[in-house]
C-alpha positions in Angstrom: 0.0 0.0 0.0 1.3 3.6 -1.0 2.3 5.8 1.6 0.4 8.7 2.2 0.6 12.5 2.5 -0.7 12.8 5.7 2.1 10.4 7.9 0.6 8.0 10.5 -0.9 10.1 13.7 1.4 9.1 16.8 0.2 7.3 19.9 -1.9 9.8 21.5 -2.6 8.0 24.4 -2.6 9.8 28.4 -0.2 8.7 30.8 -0.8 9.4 34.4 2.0 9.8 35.8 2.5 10.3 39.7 4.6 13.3 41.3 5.3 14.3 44.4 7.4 17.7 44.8 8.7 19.6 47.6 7.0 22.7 49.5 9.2 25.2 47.6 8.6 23.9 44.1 4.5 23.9 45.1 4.9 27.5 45.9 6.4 28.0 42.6 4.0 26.0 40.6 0.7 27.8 42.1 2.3 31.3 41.4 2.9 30.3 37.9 -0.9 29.5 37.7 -1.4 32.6 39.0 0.7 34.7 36.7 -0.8 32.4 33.4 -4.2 33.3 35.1 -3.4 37.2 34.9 -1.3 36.9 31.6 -4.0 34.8 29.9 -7.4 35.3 32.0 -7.8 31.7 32.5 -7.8 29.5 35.4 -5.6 26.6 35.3 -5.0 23.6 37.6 -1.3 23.8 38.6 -1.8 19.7 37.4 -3.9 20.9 34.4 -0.2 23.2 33.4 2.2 20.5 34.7 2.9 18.9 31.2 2.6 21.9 29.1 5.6 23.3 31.6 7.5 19.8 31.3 7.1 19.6 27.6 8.4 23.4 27.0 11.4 23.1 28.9 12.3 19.3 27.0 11.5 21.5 23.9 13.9 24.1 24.9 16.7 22.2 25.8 19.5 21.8 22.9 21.5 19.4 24.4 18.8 17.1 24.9 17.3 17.7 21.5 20.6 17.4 19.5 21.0 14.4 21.1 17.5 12.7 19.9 18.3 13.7 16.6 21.3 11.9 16.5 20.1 8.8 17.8 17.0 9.4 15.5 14.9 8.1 18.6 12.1 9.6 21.1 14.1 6.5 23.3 16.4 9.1 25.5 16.0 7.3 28.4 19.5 6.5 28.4 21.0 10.1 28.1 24.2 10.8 30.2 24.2 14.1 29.2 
């Protein structure tokens, strides 16, 4: 079968994934929600803005991100750094 435009969607599936963080990180993460609440209007569960804030910082990182493009793989789990 021929390929097509449009490449396969990827696994879209939720993970729950269970955290526990220390008082001073809390702190941080609730006044977060309250400067995306007055940036943006909305109110957001600090759990609701967890992944978006995990997934922007992996985004951001260059060494991390050169690194999965040379092993061509979303498997990183083994980065040394």
């Amino acid at each position: 079968m021929a390929e097509l435009k449009l490449a396969k969607l990827p696994d879209r599936k939720m993970v729950r994934i269970a955290i526990t963080v220390n008082q001073n990180l809390n702190q941080k993460l609730e006044a977060y929600a309250d400067a995306y609440k007055s940036a943006y209007g909305d109110e957001e569960k600090v759990s609701d803005l967890i992944p978006f804030i995990l997934e922007q910082f992996l985004d951001g990182d260059r060494k991390f991100n050169g690194r999965r493009r040379i092993t061509g793989s979303d498997a990183t789990h083994n980065f040394r750094g």
